[in-house]
Each structure stands twice: as structure tokens, then as C-alpha cells.
SERO-4910 file (N, C-alpha, C, O; in steps of 0.05 Angstrom, whole numbers):
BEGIN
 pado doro    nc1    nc2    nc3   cac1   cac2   cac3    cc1    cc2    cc3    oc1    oc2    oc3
  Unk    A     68    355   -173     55    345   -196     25    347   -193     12    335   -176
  Unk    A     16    363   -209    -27    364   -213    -24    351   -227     -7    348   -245
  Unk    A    -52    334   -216    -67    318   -239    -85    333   -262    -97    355   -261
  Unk    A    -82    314   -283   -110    335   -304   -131    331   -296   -133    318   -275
  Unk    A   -152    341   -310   -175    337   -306   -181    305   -314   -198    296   -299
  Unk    A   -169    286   -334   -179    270   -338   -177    249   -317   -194    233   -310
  Unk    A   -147    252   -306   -125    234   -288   -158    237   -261   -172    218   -254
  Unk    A   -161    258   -256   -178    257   -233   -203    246   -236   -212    231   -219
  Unk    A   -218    251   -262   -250    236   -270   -231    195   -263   -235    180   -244
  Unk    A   -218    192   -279   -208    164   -283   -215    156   -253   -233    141   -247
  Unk    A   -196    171   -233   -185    165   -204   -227    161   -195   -235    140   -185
  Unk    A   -239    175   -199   -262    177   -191   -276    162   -200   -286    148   -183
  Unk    A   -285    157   -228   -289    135   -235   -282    109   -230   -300     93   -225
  Unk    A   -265    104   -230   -246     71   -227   -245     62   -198   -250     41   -188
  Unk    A   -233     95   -184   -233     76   -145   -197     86   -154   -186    102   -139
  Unk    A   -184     75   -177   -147     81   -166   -142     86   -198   -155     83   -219
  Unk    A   -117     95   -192    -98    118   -213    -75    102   -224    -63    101   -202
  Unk    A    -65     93   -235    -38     79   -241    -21    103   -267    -24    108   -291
  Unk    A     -1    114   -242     18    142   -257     40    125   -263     53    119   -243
  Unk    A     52    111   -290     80    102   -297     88    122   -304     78    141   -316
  Unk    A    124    114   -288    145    135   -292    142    155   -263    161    170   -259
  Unk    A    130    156   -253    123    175   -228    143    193   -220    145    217   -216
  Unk    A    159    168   -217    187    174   -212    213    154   -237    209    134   -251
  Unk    A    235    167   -234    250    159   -245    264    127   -240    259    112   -222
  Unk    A    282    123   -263    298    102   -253    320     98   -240    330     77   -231
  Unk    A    330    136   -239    347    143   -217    343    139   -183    358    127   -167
  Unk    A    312    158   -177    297    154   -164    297    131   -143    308    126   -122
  Unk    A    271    117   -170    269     79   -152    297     65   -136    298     54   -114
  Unk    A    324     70   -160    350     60   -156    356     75   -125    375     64   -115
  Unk    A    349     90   -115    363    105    -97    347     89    -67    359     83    -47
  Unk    A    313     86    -73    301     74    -65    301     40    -51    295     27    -30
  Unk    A    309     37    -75    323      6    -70    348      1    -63    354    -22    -59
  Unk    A    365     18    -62    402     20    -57    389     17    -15    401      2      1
  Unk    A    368     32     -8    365     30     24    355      3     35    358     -4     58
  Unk    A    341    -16     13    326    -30     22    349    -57     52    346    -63     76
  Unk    A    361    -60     37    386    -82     47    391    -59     74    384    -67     97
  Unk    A    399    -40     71    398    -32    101    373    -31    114    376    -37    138
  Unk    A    356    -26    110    327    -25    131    331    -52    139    338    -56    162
  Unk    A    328    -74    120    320    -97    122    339   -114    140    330   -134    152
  Unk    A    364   -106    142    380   -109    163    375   -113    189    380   -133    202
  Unk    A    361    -87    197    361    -75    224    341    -94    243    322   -109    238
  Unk    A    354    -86    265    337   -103    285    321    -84    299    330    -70    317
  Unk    A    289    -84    289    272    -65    294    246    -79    294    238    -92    275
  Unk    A    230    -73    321    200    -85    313    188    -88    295    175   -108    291
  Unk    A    191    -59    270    175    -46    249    191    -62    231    186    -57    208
  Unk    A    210    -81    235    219    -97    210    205   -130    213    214   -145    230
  Unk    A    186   -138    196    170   -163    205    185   -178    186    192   -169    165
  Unk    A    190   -208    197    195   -233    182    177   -255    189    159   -255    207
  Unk    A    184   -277    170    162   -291    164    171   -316    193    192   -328    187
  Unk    A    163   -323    213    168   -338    240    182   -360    229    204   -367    238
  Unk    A    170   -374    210    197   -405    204    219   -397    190    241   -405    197
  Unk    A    216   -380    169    229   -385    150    247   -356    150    264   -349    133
  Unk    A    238   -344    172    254   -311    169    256   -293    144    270   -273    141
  Unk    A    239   -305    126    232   -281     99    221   -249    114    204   -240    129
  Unk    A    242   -241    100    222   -205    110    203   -213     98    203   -232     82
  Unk    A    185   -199    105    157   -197     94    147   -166     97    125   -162     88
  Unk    A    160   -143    110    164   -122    106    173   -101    119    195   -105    129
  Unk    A    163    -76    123    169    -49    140    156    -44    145    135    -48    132
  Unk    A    153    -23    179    129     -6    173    150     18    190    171     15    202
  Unk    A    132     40    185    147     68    194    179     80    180    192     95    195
  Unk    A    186     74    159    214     70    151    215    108    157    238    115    163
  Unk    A    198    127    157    201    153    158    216    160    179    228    182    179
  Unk    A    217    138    202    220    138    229    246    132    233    258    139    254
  Unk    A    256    119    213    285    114    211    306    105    182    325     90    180
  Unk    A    290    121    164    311    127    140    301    150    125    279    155    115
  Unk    A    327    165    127    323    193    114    303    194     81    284    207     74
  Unk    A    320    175     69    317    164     43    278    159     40    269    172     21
  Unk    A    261    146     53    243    134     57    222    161     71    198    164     65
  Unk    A    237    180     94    220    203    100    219    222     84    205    242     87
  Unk    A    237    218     62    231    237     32    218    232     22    201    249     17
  Unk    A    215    212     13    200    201      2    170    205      5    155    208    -15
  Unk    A    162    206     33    135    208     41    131    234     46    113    241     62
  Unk    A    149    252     34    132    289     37    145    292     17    152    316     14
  Unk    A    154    274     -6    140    286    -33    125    291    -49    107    276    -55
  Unk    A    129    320    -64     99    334    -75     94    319    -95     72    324   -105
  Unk    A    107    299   -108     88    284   -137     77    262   -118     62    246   -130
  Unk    A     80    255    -89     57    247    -77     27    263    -68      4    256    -73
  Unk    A     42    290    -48     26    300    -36      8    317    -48    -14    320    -39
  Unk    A     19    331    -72      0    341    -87    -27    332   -107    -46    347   -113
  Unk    A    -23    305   -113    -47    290   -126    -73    291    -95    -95    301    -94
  Unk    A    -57    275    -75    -67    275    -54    -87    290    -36   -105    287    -20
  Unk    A    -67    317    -54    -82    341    -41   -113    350    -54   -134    361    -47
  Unk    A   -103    340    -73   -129    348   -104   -149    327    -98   -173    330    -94
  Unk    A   -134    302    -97   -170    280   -105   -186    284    -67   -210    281    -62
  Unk    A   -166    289    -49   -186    288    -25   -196    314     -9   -212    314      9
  Unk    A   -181    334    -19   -189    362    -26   -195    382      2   -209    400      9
  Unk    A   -168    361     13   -158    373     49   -126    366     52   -109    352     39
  Unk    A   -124    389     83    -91    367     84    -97    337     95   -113    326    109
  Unk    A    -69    329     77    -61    292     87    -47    291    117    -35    308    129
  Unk    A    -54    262    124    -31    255    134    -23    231    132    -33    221    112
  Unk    A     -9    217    142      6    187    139    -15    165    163    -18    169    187
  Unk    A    -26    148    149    -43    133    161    -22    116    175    -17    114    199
  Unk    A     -4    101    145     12     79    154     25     88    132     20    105    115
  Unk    A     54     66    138     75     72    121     95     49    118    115     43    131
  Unk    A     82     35     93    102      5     98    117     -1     73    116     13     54
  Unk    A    131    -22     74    145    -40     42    125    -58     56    116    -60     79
  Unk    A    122    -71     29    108    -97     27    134   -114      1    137   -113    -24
  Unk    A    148   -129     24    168   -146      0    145   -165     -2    132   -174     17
  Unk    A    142   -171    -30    138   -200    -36    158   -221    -57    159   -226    -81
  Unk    A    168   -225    -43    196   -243    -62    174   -255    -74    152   -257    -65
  Unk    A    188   -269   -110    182   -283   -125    180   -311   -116    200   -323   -106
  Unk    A    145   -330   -119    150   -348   -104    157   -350    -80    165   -372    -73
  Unk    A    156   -328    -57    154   -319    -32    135   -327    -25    119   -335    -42
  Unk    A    129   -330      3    102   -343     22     83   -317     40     71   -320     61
  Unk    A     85   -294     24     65   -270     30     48   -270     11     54   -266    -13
  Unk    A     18   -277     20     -1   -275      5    -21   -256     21    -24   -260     46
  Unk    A    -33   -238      9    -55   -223     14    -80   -232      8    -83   -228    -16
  Unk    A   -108   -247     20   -135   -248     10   -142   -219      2   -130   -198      7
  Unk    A   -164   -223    -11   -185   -204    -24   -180   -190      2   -173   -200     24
  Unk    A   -185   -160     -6   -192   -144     23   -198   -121     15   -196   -118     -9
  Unk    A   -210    -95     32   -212    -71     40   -204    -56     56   -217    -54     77
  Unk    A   -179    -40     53   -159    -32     70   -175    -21    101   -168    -25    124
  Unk    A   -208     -3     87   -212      6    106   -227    -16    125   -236     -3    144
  Unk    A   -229    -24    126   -242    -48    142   -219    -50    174   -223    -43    197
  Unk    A   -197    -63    162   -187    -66    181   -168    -38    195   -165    -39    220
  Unk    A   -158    -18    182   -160      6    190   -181     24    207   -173     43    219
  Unk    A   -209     16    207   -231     29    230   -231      9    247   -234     16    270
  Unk    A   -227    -19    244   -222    -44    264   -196    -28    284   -200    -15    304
  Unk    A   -174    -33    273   -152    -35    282   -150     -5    301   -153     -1    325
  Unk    A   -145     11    281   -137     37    277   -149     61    291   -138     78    304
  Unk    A   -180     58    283   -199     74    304   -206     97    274   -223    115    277
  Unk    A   -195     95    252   -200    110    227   -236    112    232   -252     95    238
  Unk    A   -238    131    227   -274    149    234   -281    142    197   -301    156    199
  Unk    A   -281    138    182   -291    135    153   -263    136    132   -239    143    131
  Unk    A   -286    121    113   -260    120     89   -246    142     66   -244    143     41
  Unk    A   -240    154     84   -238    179     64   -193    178     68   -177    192     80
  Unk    A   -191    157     53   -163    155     53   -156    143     27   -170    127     16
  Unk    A   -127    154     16   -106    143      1    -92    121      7    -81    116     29
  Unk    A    -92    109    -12    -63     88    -15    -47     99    -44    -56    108    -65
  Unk    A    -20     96    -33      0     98    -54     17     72    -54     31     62    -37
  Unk    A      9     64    -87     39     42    -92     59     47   -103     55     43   -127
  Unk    A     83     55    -98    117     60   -111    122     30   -119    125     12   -102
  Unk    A    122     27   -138    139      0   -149    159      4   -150    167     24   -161
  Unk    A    180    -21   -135    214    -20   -138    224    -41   -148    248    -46   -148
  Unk    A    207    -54   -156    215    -72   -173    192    -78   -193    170    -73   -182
  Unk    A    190    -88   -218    182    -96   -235    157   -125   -228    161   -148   -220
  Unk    A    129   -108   -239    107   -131   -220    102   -147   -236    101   -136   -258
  Unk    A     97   -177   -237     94   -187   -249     72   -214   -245     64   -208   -223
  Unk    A     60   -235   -251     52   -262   -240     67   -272   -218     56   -282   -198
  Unk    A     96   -270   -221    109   -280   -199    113   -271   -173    115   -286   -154
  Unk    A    113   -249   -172    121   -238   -144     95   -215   -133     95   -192   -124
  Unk    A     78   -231   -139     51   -208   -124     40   -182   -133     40   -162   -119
  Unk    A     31   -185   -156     11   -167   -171    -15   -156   -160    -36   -169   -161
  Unk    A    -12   -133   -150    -42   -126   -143    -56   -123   -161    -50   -115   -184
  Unk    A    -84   -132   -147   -102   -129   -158   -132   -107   -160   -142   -101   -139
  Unk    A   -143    -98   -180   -166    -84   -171   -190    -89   -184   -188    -99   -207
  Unk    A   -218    -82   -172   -227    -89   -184   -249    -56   -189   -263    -46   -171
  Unk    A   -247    -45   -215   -254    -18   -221   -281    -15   -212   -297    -33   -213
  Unk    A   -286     11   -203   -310     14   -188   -321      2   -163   -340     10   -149
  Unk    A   -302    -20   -160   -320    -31   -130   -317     -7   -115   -341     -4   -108
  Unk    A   -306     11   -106   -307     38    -89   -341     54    -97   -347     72    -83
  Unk    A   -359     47   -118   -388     47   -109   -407     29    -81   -428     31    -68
  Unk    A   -387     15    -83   -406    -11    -69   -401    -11    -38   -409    -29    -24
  Unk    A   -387     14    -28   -384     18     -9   -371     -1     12   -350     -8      1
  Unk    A   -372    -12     34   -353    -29     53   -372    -53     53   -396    -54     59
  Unk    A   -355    -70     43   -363    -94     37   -365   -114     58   -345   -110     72
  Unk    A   -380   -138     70   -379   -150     85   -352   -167     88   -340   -180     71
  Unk    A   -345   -164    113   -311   -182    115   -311   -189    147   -324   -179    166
  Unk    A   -289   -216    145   -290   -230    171   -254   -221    172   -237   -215    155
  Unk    A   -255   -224    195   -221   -219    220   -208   -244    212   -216   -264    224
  Unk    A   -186   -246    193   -177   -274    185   -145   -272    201   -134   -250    199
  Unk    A   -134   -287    213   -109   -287    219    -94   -299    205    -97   -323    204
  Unk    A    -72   -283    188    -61   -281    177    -30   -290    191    -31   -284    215
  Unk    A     -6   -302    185     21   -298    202     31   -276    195     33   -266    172
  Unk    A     39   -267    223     64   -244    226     45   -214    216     57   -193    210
  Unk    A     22   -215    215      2   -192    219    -21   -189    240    -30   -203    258
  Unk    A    -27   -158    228    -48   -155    249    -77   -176    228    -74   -184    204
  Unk    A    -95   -180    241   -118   -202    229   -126   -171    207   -123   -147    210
  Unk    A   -135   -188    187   -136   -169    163   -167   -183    152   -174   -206    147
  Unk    A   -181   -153    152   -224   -159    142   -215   -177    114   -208   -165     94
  Unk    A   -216   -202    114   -220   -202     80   -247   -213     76   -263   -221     93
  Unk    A   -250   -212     50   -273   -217     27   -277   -251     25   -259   -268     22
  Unk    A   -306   -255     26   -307   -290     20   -314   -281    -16   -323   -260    -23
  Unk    A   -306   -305    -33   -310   -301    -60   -334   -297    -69   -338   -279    -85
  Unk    A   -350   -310    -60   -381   -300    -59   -392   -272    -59   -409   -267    -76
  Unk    A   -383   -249    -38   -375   -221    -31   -368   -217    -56   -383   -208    -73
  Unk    A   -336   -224    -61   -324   -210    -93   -348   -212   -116   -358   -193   -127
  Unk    A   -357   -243   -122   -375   -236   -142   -400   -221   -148   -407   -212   -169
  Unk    A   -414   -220   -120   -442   -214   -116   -441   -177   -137   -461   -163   -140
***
């Protein structure tokens, strides 16, 4: 899948792209038919929440579901990919983020790259995020948020917050968000 010309000014303008329909409802369904098995498994890369044993997500699913490493070398991913950063990709990270409805996973304000050159050793921000919705987002179960154009404002000041059942993640004091 290419983007148009407009899909890319938008992506450039704004900081992020929101493609509905991307994929089908066959698709997502095939997507979500794996989840109950990943979530199963007894694997480091499967995190729960320490009291209450809520998944709280995946990471690496490429590494062990066929379903999920298709997923991540497909061209209505890799091809936008290819266009807005105008080199080859590769896979930084690769996670689900469940957030059950009324679930106890909350994300602060943040900047992915922050803790990715922290963590990670990432040399600059010259990276994608992709969100696949597999379920329907709403108030209840963890709506991202953006805020258009902050990708002018370059890397924002952020402190190492520890978070449960993660790595410490840069977030934003509200003050930061409004300035």
C-alpha cells in the first residue's frame, strides 16, 4: 500500500497518520483468534500485572507466532514505512499492549524516543510506531492519545518514572505538556 501525496504532507505535518480499515475484519479476526494462545504461554516476553496477574502484554510475538511474524513483514505496513522514512526498516520492538476495559495499565504522557535512546542505545529519532487496533478504542479501555505537531518541539524534557511490570518509562510533567 503507497501513501498519497496528501496521506504523507498530513503524516508530516501532524507527527502520525490514522489509516481506518488498514486491514480487514477478516484480518483483525485472525489476529485476535491468536491472542488467547500467546497469552497463555509461559514466556518472559509475556508480562502480567504482579498482584493481580492481568496480562498487560507481549513483546517479540514474531519470535513465536507465525500469525504475528506476518504480520510484521507486511507491505501495507512496510511500504508506508518505506516512503515517510525514505530507507530500509527494521523492528525496534514488537509488542500487544492489552489494556482491558477498566484494567490497571496506564501509560503517563511520554516520548517513545526518550526511553528507547535510554534503554535501547537508539542513536536518534528517526523511528515509526505502528498501531493495529483489535479491538474497538474507546474511553474505556485506553485511548491513545496525540498531541498534533508536538514532533516540532523536538525531545521534550522527561524524568525515569517506574512504572510496574516495566522498563522505567521518560514521561512528561504536565507543565512540559502545556508549555
Amino acid at each position: 500500500m503507497k501513501l498519497s501525496k496528501n496521506q504523507i504532507e498530513t503524516f508530516n505535518r501532524d507527527g502520525f497518520l490514522f489509516l481506518p480499515e488498514l486491514f480487514s475484519e477478516a484480518e483483525i479476526n485472525i489476529l485476535r483468534a491468536e491472542l488467547p494462545k500467546i497469552f497463555s504461554m509461559d514466556r518472559e516476553e509475556i508480562e502480567r500485572d504482579e498482584s493481580s496477574e492481568e496480562i498487560r502484554g507481549a513483546f517479540a510475538m514474531h519470535q513465536y507466532s507465525t500469525v504475528f511474524a506476518a504480520l510484521l513483514r507486511h507491505p501495507r505496513l512496510l511500504e508506508p514505512a518505506h516512503q515517510i522514512l525514505g530507507s530500509d526498516v527494521y523492528c525496534h520492538q514488537y509488542k500487544i499492549i492489552a489494556k482491558q476495559p477498566f484494567g490497571h495499565l496506564d501509560f503517563p504522557w511520554h516520548q517513545d524516543f526518550a526511553s528507547w535512546h535510554a534503554h535501547d542505545g537508539m542513536p536518534e529519532p528517526k523511528a515509526m510506531n505502528y498501531a493495529v487496533f483489535l479491538d474497538d478504542v474507546n474511553e474505556f479501555n485506553g485511548p491513545l492519545a496525540f498531541i498534533p505537531r508536538s514532533h516540532y518541539e523536538g525531545e521534550l524534557q522527561s524524568e525515569a518514572e517506574a512504572l510496574p511490570g516495566i522498563t522505567p518509562l521518560y514521561t512528561m510533567s504536565v507543565d512540559t505538556i502545556r508549555a
